[in-house]
C-alpha positions as a printed Julia matrix, in Angstrom:
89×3 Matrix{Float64}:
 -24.04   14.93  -16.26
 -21.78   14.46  -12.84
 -21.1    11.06  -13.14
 -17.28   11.88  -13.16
 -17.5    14.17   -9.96
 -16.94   11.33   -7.47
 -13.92    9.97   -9.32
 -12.35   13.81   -9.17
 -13.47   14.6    -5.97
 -11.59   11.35   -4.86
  -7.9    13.04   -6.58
  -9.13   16.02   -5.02
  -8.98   14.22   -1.48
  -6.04   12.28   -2.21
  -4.1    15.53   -2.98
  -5.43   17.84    0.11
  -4.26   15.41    1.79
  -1.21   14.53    0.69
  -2.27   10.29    0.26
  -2.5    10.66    4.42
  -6.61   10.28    4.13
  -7.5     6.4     4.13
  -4.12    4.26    4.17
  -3.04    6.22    6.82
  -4.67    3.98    9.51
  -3.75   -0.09    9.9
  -4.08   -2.05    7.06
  -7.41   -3.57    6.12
  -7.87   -6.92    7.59
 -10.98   -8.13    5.82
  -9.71  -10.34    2.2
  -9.5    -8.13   -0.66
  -9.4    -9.37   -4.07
  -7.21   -6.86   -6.56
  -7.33   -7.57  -10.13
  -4.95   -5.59  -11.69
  -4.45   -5.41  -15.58
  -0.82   -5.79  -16.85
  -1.55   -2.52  -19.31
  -2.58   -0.31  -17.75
  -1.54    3.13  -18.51
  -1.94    4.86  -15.17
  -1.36    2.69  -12.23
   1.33    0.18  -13.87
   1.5    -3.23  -12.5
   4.58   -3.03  -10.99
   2.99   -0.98   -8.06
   1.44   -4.22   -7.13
   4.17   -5.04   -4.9
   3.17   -1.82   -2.39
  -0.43   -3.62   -1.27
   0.87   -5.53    1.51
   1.71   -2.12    2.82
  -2.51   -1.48    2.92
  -4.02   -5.16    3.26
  -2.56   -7.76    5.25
  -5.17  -10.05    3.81
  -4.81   -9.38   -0.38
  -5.23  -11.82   -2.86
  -3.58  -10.36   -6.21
  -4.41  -11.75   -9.5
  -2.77  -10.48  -12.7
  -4.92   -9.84  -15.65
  -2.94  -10.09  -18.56
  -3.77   -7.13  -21.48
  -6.1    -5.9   -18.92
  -5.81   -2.25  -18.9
  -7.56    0.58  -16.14
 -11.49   -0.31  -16.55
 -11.41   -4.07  -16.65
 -14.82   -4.11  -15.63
 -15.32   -2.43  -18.99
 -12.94   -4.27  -20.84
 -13.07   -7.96  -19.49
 -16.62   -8.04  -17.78
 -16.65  -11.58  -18.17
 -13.62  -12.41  -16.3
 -14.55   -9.68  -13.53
 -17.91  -11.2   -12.72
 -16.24  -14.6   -12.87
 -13.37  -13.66  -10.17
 -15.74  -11.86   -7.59
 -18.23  -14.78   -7.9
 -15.65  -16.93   -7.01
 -14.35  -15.1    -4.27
 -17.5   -13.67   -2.6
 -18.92  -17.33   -2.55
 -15.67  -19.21   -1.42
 -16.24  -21.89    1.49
């Protein structure tokens, strides 16, 4: 029971505020890894392009077939890339 309140209250934010709430300040400096699955049915890859908008540091890796949960759908692979790029030199 709840566990789905922080997800809506996050929408709910997003649309008081009209998407001026947290990308309205510079863009994040620290790296940021985005993995961003090729299917997925509500934010299509596509939109990738608009990150360097909101991280000047963003490494962007395409997960082919991956859809929105692909911590859910290709925990393997998820683990693998934030190993790899939590423990880089």
């Amino acid at each position: 029971p709840g566990a789905l309140r922080s997800g809506f209250n996050c929408y709910r934010a997003a649309f008081a505020t009209r998407g001026r709430g947290a990308f309205a300040a510079e863009p994040v400096q620290q790296p940021t890894l985005v993995l961003w699955g090729t299917q997925d049915p509500i934010l299509p890859y596509e939109w990738s392009d608009n990150l360097g908008q909101h991280f000047s540091n963003v490494k962007l890796e395409r997960v082919e077939g991956g859809g929105h949960f692909l911590q859910l759908e290709q925990p393997d692979l998820v683990v693998d890339r934030a190993v790899r790029f939590f423990t880089r030199g």
